[in-house]
N, C-alpha and C positions, 0 to 999 in steps of 0.2 A: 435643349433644356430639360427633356423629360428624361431623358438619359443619365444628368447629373441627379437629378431626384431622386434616381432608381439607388444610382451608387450611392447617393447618403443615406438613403432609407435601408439601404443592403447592412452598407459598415454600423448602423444602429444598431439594426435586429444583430449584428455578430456581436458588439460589442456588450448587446445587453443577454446573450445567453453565456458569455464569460463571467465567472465570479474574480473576479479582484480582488487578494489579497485572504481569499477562504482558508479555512485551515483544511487540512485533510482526513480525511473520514474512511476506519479502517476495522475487519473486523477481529473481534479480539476472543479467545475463545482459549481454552486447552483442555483438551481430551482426556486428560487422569481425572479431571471432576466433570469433564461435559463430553459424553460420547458424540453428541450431534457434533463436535467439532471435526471429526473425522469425514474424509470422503466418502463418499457425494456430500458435499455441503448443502446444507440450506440456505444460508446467510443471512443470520440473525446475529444481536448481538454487536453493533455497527455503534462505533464511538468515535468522538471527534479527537483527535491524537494530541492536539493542544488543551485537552481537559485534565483538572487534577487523577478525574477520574483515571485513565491511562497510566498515568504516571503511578498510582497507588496499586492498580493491576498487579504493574509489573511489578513492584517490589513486596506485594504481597502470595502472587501466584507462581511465577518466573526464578526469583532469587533462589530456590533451592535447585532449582534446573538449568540455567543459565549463569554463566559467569556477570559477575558482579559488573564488570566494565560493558556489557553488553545488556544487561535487565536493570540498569540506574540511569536516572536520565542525567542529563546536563545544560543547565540554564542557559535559553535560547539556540541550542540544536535543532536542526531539523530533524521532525520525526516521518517515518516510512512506515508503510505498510511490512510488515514481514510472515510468512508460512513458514515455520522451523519443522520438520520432522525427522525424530531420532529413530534409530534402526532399533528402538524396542516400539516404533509404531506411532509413538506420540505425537500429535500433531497441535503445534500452538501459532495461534494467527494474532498478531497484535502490532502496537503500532513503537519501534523503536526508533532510537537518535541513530542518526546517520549522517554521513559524511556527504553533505551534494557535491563534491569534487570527484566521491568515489560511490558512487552507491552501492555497489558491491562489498565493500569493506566492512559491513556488520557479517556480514556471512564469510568472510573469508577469516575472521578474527573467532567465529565458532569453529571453523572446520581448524584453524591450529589449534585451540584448545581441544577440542573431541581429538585429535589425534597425540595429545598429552595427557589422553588418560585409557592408555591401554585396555587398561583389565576393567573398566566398566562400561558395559553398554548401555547403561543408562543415559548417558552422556555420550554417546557415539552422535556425532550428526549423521544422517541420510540424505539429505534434500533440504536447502532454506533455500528463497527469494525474497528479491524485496522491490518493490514497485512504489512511484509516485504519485498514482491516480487514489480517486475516493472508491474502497472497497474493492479493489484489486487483488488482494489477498484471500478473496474466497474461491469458490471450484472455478477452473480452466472452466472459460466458454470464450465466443465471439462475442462482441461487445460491439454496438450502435454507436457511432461518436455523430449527434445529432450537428453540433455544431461545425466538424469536417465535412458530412453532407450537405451544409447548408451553404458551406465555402465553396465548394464543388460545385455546385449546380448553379451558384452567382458567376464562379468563374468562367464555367461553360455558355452558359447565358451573353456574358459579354464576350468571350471570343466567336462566339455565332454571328454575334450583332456586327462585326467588323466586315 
């Protein structure tokens, strides 16, 4: 009986460090007006990707940088984290519509454009990614997944007990 207890009280606490149905939270920055957006990041500047806020960014910061079908949003897309960096250095982190069949497909629809415009390197790409989690888009590090720890150590827990 204490056993079952254990496992319901286990699948609570996982169920309630999940957010359910959260939007996702990215950060958004571009290095021609904010140097801090450049490597080593800090990670500031952290917005929720389902805000108007996001959406006005990009088309007021991005649209001269970014091809149009990639810096406009499109009514209920999912949107991703993305890191663009062109080979004159610039680095913009924000939160774009993307495909969840493809998620690599905003980056691959830059890299044919940047290679459709020869003679500017303005518009060259160097490096985009684009990731699903909240704030993913800032500097490369290791990352803590408190609630796969906590899976881990319930499941070890009961395969002991056997």
């Amino acid at each position: 009986m204490a056993r079952q207890g254990f496992a319901a009280l286990s699948l609570a606490v996982l169920l309630a460090l999940f957010e359910v149905g959260s939007c996702i939270r990215c950060y958004q920055c571009n290095s021609q007006n904010d140097p801090t957006c450049l490597d080593p990041y800090k990670g500031k500047n952290l917005v929720d990707c389902s805000s108007q806020e996001s959406v006005n960014y990009n088309q007021l910061y991005l649209r001269t940088i970014l091809p149009n079908e990639v810096s406009s949003s499109v009514v209920g897309a999912p949107r991703y984290c993305h890191k663009i960096v062109l080979q004159t250095g610039t680095t913009i982190r924000t939160c774009l519509d993307a495909n969840p069949n493809d998620i690599n497909h905003t980056c691959r629809t830059l890299e044919n454009w940047s290679k459709g415009m020869p003679n500017d390197n303005g518009s060259k790409l160097k490096y985009c990614s684009v990731c699903d989690k909240d704030s993913c888009n800032g500097a490369s590090s290791v990352a803590f997944s408190f609630p796969l720890a906590t899976l881990a150590l319930i499941a070890t827990y009961l395969l002991c007990k056997q």
